[in-house]
TORMI-345694 format. One record per residue: x, y, z of N, C-alpha, C in turn. Coordinates in pm, whole numbers, plus 50000, padded with zeros to 5 digits. Layout:
N
nx_ny_nz_cax_cay_caz_cx_cy_cz
X_Y_Z_X_Y_Z_X_Y_Z $
...
//
This chain:
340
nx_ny_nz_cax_cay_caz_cx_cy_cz
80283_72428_12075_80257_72450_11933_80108_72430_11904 $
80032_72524_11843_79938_72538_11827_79906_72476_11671 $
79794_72361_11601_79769_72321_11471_79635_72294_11442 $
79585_72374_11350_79483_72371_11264_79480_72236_11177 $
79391_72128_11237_79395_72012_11151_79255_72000_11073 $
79256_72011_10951_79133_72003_10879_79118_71881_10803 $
78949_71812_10800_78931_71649_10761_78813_71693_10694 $
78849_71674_10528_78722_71661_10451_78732_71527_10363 $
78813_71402_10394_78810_71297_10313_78694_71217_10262 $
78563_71250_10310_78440_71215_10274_78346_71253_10362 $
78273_71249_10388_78105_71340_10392_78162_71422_10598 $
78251_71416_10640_78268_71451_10728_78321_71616_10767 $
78296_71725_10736_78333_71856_10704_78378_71874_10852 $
78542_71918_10922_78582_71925_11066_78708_72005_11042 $
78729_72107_11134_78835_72114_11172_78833_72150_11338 $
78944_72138_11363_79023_72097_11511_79159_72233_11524 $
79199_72273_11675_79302_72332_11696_79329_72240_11827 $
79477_72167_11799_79519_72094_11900_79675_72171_11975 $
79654_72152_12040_79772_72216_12174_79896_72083_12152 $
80002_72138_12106_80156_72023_12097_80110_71868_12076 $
79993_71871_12022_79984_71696_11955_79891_71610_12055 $
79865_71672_12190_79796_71613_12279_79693_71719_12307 $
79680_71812_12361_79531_71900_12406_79450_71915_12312 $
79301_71877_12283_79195_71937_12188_79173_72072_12281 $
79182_72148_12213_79134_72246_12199_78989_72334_12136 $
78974_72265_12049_78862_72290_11966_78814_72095_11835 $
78686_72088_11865_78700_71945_11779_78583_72004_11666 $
78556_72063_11596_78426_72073_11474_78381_71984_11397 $
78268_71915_11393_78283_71804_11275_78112_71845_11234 $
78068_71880_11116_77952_71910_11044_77938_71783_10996 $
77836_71726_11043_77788_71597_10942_77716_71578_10860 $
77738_71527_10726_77656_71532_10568_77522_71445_10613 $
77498_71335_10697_77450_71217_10719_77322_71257_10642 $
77209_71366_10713_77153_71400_10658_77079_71428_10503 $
77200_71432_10426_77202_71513_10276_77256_71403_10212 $
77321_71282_10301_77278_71161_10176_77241_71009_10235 $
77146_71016_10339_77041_70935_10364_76964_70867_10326 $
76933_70941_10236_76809_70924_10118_76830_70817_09988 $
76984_70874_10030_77071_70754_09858_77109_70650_09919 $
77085_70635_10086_77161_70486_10142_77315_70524_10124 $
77377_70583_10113_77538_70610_10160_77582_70732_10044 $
77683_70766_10087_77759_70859_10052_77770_70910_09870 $
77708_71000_09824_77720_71100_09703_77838_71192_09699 $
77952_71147_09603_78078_71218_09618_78065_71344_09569 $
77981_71346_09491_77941_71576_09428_77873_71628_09503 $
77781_71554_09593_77658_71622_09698_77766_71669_09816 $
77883_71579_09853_77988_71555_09958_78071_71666_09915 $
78110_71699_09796_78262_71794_09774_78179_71945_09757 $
77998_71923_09755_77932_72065_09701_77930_72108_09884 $
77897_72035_09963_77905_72046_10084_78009_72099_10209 $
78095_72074_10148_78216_72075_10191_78242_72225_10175 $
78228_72288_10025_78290_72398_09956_78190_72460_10045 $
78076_72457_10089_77992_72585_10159_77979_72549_10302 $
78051_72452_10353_78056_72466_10505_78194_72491_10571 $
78312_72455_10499_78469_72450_10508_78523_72602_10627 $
78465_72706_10542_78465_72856_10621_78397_72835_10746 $
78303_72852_10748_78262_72806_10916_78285_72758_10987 $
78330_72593_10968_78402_72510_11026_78517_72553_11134 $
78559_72636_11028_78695_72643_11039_78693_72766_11134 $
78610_72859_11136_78616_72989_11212_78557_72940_11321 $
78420_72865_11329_78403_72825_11493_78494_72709_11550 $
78602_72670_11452_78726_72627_11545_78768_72705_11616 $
78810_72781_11571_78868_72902_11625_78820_72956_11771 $
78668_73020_11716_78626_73072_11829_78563_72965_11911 $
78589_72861_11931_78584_72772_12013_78728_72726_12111 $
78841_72765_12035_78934_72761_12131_78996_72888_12168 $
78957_72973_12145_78960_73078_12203_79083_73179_12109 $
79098_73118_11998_79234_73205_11973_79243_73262_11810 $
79332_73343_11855_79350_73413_11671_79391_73326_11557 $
79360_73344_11457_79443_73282_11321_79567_73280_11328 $
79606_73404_11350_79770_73417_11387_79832_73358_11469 $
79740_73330_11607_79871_73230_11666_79889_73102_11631 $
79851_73050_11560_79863_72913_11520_79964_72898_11470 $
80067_72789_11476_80180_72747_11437_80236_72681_11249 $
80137_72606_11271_80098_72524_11142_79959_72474_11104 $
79945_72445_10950_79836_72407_10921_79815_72270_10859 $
79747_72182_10888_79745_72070_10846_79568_72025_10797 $
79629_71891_10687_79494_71863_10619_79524_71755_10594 $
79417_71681_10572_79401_71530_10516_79392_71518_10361 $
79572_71478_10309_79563_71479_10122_79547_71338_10136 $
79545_71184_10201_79503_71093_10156_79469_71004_10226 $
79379_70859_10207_79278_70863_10126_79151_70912_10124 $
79068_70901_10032_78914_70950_09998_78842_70985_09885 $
78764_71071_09906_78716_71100_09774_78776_71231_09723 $
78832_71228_09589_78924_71336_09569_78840_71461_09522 $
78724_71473_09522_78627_71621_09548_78640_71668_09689 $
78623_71571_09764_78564_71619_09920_78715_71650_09955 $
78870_71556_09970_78982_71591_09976_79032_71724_09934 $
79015_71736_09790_79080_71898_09714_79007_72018_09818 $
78865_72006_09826_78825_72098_09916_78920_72175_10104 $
78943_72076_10150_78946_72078_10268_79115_72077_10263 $
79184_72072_10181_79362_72025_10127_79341_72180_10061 $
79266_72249_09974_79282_72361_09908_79279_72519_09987 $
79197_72438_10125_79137_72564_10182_79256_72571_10308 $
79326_72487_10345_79449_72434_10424_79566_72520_10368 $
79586_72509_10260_79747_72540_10159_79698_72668_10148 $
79576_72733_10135_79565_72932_10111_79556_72953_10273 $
79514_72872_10344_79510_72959_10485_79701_72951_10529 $
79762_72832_10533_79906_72858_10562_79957_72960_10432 $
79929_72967_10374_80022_73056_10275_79957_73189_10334 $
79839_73224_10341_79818_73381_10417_79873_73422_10545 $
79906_73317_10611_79927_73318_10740_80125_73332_10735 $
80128_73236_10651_80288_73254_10648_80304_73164_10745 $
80259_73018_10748_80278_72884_10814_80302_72808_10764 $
80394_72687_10803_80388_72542_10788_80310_72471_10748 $
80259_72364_10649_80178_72292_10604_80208_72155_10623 $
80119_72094_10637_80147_71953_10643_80027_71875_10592 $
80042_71811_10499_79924_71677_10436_79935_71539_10523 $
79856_71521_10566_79825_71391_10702_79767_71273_10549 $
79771_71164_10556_79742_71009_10571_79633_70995_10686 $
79506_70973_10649_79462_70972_10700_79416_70863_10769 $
79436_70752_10729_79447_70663_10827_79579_70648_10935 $
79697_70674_10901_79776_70705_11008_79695_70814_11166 $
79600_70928_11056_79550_70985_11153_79442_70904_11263 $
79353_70835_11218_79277_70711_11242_79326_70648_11415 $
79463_70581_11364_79590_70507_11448_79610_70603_11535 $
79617_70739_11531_79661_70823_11631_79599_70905_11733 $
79447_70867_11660_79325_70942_11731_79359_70910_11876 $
79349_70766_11909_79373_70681_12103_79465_70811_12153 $
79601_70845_12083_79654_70931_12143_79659_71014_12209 $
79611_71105_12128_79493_71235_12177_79464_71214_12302 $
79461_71093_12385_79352_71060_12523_79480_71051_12598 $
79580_70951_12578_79627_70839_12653_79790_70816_12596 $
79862_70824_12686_80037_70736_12634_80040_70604_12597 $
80053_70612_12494_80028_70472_12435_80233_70403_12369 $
80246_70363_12471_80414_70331_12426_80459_70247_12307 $
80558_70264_12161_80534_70161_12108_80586_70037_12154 $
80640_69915_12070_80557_69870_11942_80392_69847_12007 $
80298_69835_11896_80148_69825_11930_80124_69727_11820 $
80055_69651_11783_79938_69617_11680_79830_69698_11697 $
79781_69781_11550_79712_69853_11488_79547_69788_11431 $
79448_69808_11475_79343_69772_11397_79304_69877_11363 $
79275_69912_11203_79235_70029_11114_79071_69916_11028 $
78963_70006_11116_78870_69960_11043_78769_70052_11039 $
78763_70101_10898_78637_70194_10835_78539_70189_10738 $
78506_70240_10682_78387_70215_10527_78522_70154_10417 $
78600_70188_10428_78739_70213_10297_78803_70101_10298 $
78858_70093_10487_78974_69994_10498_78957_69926_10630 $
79012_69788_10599_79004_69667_10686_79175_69647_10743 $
79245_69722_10798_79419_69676_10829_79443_69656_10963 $
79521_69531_10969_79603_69473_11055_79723_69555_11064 $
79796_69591_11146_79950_69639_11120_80032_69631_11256 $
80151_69652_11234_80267_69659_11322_80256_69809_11312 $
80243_69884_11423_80295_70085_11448_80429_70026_11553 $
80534_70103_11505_80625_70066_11535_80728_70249_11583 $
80612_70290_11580_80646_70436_11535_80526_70523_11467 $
80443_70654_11518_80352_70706_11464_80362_70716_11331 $
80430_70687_11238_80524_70691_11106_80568_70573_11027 $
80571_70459_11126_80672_70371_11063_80569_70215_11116 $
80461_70213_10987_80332_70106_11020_80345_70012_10886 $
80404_69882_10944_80416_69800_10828_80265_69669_10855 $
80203_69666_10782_80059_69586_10756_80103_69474_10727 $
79992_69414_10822_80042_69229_10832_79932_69206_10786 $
79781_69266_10779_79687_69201_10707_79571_69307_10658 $
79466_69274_10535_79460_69386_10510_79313_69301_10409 $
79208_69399_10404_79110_69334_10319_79127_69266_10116 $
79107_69117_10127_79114_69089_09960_78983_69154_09881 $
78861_69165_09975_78780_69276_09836_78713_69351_09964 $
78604_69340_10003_78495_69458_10082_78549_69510_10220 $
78534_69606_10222_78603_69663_10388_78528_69626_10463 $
78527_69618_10602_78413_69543_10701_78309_69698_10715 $
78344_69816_10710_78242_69899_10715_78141_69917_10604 $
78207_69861_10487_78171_69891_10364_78050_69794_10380 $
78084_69662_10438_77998_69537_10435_77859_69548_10592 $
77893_69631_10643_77793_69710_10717_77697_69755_10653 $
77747_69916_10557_77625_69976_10518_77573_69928_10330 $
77609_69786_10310_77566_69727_10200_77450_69669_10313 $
77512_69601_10419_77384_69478_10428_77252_69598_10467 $
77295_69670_10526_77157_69791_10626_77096_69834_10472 $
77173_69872_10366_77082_69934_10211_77002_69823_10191 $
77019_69676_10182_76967_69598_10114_76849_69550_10215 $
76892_69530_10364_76741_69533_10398_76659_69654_10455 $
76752_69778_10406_76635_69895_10466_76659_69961_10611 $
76741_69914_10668_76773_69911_10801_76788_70019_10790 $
76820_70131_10747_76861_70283_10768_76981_70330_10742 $
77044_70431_10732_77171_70451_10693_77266_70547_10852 $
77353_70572_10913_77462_70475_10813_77452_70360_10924 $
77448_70289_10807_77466_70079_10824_77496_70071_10919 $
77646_70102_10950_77737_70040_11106_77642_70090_11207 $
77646_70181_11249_77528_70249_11368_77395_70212_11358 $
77333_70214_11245_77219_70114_11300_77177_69965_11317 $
77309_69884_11199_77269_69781_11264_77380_69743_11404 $
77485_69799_11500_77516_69787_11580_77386_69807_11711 $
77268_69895_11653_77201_69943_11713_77069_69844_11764 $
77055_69779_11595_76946_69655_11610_77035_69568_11712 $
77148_69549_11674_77216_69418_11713_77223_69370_11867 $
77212_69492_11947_77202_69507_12097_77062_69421_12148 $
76966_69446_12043_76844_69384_12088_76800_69229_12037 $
76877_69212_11951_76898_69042_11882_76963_68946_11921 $
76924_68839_11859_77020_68683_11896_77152_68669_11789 $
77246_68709_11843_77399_68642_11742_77390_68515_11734 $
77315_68420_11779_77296_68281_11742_77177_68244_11652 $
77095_68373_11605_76999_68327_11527_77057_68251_11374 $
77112_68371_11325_77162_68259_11213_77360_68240_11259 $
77373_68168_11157_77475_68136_11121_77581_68141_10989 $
77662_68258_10981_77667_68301_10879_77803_68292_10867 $
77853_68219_10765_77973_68184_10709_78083_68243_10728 $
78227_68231_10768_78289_68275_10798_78440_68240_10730 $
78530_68336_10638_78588_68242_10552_78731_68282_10609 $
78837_68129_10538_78913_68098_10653_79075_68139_10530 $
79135_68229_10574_79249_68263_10472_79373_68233_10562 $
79397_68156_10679_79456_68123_10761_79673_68051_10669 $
79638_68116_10556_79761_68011_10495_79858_68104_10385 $
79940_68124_10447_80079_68193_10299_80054_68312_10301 $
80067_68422_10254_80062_68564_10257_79911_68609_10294 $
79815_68559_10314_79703_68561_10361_79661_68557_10487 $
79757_68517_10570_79766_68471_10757_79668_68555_10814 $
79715_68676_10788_79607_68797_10874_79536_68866_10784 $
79476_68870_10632_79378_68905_10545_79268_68901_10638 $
79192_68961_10556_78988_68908_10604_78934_68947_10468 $
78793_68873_10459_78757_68894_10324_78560_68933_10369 $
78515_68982_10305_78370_69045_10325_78292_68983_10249 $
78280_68955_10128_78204_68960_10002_78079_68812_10002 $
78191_68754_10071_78098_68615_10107_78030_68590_10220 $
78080_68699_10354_77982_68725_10468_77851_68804_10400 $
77868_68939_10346_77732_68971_10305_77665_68922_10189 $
77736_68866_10062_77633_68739_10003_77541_68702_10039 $
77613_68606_10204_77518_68531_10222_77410_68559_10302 $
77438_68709_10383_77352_68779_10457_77191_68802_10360 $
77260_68889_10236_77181_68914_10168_77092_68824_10106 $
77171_68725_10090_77044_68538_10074_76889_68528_10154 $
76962_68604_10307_76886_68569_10390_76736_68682_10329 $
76757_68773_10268_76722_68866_10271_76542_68785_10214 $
76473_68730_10162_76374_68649_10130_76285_68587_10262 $
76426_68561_10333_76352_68523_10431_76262_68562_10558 $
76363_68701_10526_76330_68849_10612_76176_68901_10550 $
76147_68860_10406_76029_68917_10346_75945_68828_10368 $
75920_68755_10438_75811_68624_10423_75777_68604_10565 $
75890_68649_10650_75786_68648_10777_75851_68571_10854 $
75978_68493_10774_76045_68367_10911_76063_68440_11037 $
75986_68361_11134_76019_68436_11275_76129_68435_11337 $
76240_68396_11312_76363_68412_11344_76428_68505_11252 $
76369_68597_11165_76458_68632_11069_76402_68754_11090 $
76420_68851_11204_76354_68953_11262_76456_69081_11237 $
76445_69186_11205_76547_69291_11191_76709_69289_11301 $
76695_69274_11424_76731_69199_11527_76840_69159_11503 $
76795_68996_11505_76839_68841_11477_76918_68892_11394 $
76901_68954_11226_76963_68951_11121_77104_69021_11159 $
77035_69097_11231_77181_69238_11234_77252_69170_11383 $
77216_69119_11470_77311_69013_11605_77390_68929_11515 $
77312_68868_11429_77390_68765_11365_77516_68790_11245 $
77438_68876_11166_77570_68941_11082_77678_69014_11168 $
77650_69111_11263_77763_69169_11334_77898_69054_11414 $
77801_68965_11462_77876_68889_11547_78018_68845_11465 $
77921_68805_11342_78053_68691_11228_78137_68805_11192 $
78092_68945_11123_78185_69020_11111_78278_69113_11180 $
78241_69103_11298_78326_69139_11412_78435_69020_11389 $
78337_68887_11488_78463_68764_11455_78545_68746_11378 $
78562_68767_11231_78614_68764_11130_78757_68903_11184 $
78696_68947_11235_78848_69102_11248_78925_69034_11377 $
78873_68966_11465_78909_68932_11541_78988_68833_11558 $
78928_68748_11459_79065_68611_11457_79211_68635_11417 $
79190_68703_11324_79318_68751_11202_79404_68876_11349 $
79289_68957_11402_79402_69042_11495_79438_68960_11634 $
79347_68875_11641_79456_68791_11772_79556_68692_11711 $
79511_68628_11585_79599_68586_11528_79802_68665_11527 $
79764_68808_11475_79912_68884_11496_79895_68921_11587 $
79842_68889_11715_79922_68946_11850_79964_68838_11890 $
79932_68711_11823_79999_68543_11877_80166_68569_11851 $
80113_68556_11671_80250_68562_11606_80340_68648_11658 $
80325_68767_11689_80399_68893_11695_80489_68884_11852 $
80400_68828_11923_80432_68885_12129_80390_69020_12161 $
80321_69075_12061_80320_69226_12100_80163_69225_12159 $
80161_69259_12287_80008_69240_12401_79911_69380_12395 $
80001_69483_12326_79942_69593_12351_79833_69652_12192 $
79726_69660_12207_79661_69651_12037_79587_69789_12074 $
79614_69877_11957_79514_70021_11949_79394_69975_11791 $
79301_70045_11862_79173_70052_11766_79190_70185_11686 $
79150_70200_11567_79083_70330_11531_79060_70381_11385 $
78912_70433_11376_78827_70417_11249_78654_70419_11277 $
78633_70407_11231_78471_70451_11250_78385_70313_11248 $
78468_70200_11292_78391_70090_11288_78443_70081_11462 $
78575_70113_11507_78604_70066_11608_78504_70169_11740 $
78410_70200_11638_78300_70246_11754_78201_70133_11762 $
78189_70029_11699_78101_69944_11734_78124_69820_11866 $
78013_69885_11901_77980_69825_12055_78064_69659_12083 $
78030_69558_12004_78066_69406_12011_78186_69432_12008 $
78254_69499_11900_78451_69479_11891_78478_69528_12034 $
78391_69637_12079_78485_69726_12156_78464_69604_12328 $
78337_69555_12316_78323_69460_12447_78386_69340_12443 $
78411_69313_12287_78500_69161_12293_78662_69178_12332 $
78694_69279_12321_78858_69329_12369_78826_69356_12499 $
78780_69405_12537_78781_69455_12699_78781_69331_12732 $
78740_69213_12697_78736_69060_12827_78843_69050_12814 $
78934_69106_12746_79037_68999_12702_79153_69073_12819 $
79143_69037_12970_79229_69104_13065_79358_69081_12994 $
79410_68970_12935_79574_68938_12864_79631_69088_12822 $
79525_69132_12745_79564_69236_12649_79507_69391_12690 $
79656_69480_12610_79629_69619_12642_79588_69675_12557 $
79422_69703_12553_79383_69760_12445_79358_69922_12478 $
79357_69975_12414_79327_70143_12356_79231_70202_12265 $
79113_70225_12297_79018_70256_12197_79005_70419_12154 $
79003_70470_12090_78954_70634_12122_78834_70654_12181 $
78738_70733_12200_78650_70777_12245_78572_70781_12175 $
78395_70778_12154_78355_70767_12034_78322_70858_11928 $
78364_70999_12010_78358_71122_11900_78476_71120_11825 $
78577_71043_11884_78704_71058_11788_78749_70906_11673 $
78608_70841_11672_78657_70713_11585_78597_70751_11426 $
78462_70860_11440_78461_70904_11347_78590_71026_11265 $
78540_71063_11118_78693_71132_11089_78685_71262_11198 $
78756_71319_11186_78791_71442_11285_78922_71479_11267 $
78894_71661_11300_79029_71747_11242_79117_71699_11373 $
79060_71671_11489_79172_71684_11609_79274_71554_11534 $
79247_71462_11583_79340_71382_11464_79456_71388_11383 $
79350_71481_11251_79468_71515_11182_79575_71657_11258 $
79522_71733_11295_79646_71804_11404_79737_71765_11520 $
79666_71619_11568_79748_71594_11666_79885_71474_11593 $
79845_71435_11465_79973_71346_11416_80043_71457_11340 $
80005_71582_11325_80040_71635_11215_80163_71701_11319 $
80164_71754_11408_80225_71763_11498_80384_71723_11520 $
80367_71584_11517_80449_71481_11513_80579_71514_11448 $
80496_71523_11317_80585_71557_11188_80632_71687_11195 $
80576_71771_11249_80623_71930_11253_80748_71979_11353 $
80690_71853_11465_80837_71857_11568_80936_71843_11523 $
80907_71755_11415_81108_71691_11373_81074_71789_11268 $
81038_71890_11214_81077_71962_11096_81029_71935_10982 $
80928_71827_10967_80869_71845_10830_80801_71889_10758 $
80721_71935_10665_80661_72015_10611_80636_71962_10485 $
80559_71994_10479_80513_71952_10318_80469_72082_10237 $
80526_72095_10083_80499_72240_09964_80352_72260_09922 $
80319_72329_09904_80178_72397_09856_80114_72328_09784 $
80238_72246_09652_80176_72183_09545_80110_72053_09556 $
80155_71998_09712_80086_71840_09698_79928_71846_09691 $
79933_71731_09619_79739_71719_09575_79693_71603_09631 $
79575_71616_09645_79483_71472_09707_79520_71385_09576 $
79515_71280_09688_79546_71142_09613_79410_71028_09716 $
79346_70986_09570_79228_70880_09675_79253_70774_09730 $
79362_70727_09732_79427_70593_09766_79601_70573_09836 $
79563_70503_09928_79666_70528_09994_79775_70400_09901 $
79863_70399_09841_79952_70227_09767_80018_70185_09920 $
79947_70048_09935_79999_69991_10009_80168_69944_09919 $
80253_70004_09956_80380_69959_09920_80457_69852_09965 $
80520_69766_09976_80583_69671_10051_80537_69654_10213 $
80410_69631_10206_80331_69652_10326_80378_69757_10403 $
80399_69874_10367_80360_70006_10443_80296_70110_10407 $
80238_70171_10508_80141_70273_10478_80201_70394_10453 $
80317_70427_10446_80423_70531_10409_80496_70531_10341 $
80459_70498_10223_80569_70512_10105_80624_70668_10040 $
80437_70693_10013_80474_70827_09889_80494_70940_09964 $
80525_70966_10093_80549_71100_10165_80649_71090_10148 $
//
């Protein structure tokens, strides 16, 4: 089965043709990075104006990148949630007229489910797993128990850990986007230069939470000190030291539910689980079976959404023309699958 998976949930313009849920075939991803650099992160009208004039192309050198007609494709799939609901309607609008011309199957992907499923794409990954979902948006712990069936054991109380990336890189200048460059300083710095607070939600429905707001606070405190010349307070140092705690911080809470749980086997995936420290602090850990994607696939990407979309198409599902982007996924009774 051949699927057209298209990802415009924010500044990432891609589509993908994946072979039965496992072969890429074709991966496209146009990146905005460029066109909002300048603002230090992401412009949602510069993002959905972008989208509307690259979407066609995208989508045709999918194509002629995997070698095949419009027509043979089976189904069409798109990312209706979460994101920004300009950049979403785009890439969800241009999805629902290509299956309706075609006289195909449609399917609206969750895009963080897609996230969880990227490792796939590579590798047999058997369930149950513990899930780490970490991007600009979202910070989640979860039980995948089923490509479908992901109940969240912990989950951010205010800033996402990516989010708390490209705040600290705006505020000292570091460049955009945040995660990649300061993962980038961070290679060349001391994680022991400073010491940066680390807060402890270890109690009652909070067990596996993480919280941001008071790691970059206090980063940003430092930020005076960075202007005056302290010689320990070197672009470096700042970004070794903030990464370390906010890595640590994802780390306690997810070994924490692989304690609780017994479950040894943990998948990564999201556009943070490309950063270098998470990905070297799991590899020591011989105990555990971890699964990372690759690093073209932790950013968003259509293969992704075609290879979970897949999933759903095997057993017969489909989704009608009329569904609309929605920017938020409701965590419902801790699952990520309620409103489908």
């Amino acid at each position: 089965m051949f699927v057209l998976g298209i990802e415009s949930s924010c500044d990432e313009c891609s589509a993908a043709i994946v072979e039965d849920g496992k072969k890429i075939l074709s991966n496209i991803v146009a990146t905005q990075i460029p066109l909002h650099a300048q603002y230090q992160g992401v412009v949602p009208e510069i993002a959905s104006r972008a989208h509307t004039q690259w979407i066609s192309g995208v989508v045709r050198e999918a194509f002629d990148t995997a070698g095949i007609k419009p027509e043979r494709i089976d189904a069409v799939a798109a990312t209706f949630q979460p994101g920004l609901i300009g950049s979403l309607a785009v890439g969800l609008s241009f999805a629902k007229a290509m299956a309706f011309a075609l006289n195909k199957p449609f399917k609206g992907i969750n895009h963080m489910l897609a996230h969880l499923y990227a490792p796939q794409l590579e590798a047999e990954i058997p369930y149950p797993f513990i899930g780490l979902l970490v991007s600009g948006g979202h910070s989640i712990i979860c039980q995948a128990d089923s490509f479908d069936s992901i109940r969240v054991m912990g989950t951010t109380i205010d800033d996402a850990v990516g989010e708390a990336f490209d705040k600290v890189a705006k505020y000292y200048g570091f460049g955009y986007p945040g995660g990649q460059v300061i993962d980038q300083l961070a290679e060349k710095g001391d994680p022991a230069a400073f010491k940066f607070p680390m807060p402890s939600l270890h109690k009652g429905d909070h067990r596996y939470d993480v919280s941001y707001s008071g790691l970059k606070t206090a980063v940003i405190h430092h930020l005076d000190e960075y202007r005056k010349g302290n010689a320990a307070a070197t672009p470096e140092n700042i970004a070794a030291s903030f990464r370390k705690a906010a890595i640590d911080i994802l780390l306690s809470r997810l070994l924490l539910a692989v304690e609780d749980s017994g479950i040894r086997r943990v998948v990564a995936g999201g556009g943070v689980a490309a950063n270098s420290y998470l990905r070297a602090s799991l590899a020591r850990r011989s105990d555990l079976d971890i699964y990372f994607p690759s690093l073209s696939l932790c950013g968003d990407n259509g293969a992704m959404v075609a290879g979970i979309a897949y999933q759903y198409l095997a057993r017969g599902e489909s989704d009608p023309l009329s569904l609309a982007p929605q920017s938020r996924v409701p965590i419902y009774k801790r699952s990520l699958v309620h409103n489908q």
